[in-house]
C-alpha positions as CSV (number, residue, x, y, z in Angstrom):
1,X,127.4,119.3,80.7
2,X,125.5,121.4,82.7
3,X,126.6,120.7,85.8
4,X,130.5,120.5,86.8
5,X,130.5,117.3,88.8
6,X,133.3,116.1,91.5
7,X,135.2,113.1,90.3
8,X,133.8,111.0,92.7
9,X,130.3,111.5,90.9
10,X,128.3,108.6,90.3
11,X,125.5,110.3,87.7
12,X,126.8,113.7,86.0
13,X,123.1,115.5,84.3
14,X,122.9,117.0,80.7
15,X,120.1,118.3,78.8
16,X,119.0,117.0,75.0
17,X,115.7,118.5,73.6
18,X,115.1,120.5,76.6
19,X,114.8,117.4,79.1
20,X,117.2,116.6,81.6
21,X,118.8,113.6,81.7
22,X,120.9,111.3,84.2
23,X,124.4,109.6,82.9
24,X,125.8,106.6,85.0
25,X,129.6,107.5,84.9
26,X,131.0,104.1,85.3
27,X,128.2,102.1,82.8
28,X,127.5,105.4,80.4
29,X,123.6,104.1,80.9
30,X,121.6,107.6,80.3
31,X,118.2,107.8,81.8
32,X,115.8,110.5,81.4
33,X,114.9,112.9,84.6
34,X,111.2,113.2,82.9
35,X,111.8,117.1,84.0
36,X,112.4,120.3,81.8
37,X,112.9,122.2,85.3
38,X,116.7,122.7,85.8
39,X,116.6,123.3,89.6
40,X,114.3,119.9,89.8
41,X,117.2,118.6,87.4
42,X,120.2,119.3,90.0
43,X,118.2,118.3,93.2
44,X,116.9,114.7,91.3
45,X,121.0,114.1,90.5
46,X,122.3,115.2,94.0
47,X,120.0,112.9,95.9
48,X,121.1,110.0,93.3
49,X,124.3,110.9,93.9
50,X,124.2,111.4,97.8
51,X,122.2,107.6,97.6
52,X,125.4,106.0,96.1
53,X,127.6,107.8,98.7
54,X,126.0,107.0,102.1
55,X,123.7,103.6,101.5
56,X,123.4,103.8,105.2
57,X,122.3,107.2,106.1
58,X,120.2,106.9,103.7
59,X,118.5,103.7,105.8
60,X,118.5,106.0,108.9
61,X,116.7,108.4,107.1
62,X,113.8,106.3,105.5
63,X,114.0,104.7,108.8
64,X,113.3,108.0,110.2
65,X,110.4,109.4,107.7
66,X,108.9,106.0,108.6
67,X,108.6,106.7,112.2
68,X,107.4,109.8,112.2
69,X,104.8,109.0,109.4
70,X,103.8,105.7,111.6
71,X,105.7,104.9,114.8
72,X,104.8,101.5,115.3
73,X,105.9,100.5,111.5
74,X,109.4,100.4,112.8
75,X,109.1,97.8,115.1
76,X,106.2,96.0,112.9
77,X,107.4,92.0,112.4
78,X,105.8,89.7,109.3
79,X,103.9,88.0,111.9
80,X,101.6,91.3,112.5
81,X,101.4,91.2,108.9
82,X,100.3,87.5,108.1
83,X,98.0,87.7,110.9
84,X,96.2,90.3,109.6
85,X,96.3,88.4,106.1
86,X,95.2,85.9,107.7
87,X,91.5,87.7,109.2
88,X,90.1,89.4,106.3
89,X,88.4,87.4,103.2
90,X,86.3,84.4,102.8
91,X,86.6,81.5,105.1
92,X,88.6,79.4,102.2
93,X,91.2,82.5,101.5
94,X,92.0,82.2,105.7
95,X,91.9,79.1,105.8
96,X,94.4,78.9,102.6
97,X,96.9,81.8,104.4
98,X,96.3,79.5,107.4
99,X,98.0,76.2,105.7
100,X,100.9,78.8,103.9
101,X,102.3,80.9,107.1
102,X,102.2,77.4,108.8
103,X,104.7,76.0,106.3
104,X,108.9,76.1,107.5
105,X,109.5,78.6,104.2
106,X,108.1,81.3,106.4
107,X,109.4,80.2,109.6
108,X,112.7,82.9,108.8
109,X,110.7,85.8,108.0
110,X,107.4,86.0,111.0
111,X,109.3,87.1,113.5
112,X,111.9,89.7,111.0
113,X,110.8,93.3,111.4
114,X,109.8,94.9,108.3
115,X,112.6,97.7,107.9
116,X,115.1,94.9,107.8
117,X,113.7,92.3,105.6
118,X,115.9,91.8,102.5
119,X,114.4,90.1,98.7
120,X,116.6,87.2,99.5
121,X,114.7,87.2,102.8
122,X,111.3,86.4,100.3
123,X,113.2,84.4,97.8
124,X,114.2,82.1,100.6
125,X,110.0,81.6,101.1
126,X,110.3,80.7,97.3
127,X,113.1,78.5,97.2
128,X,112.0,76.3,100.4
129,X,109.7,73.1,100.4
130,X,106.1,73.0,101.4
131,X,103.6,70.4,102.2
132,X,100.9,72.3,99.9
133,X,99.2,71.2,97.4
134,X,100.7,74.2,95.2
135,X,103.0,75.8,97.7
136,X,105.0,77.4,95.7
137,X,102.7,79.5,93.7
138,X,100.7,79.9,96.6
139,X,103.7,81.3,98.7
140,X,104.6,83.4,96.1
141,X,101.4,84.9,96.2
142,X,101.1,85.4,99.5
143,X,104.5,87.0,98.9
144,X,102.7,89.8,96.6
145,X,99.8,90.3,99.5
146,X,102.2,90.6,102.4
147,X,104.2,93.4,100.6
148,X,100.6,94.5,99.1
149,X,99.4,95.1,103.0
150,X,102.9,96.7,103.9
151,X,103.2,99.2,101.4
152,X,101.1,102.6,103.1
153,X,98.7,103.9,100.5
154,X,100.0,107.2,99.5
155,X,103.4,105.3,98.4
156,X,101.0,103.0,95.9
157,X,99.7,106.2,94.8
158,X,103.0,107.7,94.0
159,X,104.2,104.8,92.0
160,X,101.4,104.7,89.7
161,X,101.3,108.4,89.5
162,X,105.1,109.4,89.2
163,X,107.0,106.4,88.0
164,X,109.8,108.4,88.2
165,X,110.8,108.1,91.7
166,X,110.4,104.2,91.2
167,X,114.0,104.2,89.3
168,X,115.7,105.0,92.5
């Protein structure tokens, strides 16, 4: 081991070929850091580490990034969201958005803010009856769209770009 971790260490790091790697002490799942850089290494395994410790600092902190990237995000609901869905595209893609948000499976999440929506809170949109023709598919994809329009664009950018921050 590289590293000498406490005992109460969720991921301990090691090195095989020159790349860093990530062990899960309680499932022995190894992942790879995708880094040859040992400082990168130890910082990549403390913030896994300090994730598993303090789930909610961890909130207050992306909820704090968040606000000082885009204030109003913070207090952003669904409904801002769908309504902006809802006035861009052709006539028959409003009009389609129109007969979806109207629908009780989204009655739960318009007025939720953003920073506290949940999956179950979209799986519930999923799971409920609609009077749609297809409501179910098209719920689901007006699932992919809302989270589509809520995602900012540099974070798109870094998930295509550096998967590896993904597998947090």
């Amino acid at each position: 081991m590289i590293q000498t971790m406490n005992m109460k260490a969720k991921y301990t790091l090691f090195r095989r070929s020159g790349v860093y790697y990530s062990q899960d002490t309680a499932s022995g799942q190894q992942k790879s850091l995708r880094t040859k850089d040992e400082a990168e290494a130890l910082k990549l395994i403390s913030t896994r580490n300090d994730a598993c410790r303090q789930p909610v600092l961890n909130l207050h902190l992306a909820r704090a990034y968040l606000t000082a990237s885009d204030p109003a995000f913070v207090e952003r609901t669904w409904q801002t969201v769908m309504d902006q869905l809802q006035a861009r595209g052709k006539d028959s893609s409003r009009e389609r958005y129109q007969d979806v948000f109207k629908s009780p499976a989204f009655d739960g999440l318009c007025h939720k803010r953003l920073m506290e929506t949940t999956t179950d809170d979209f799986l519930a949109t999923r799971r409920e009856g609609s009077g749609h023709r297809d409501g179910s598919t098209c719920r689901w994809n007006a699932n992919r769209r809302l989270n589509r329009m809520v995602q900012p664009p540099f974070f798109r950018l870094a998930k295509s770009r550096l998967s590896r921050w993904s597998t947090f």
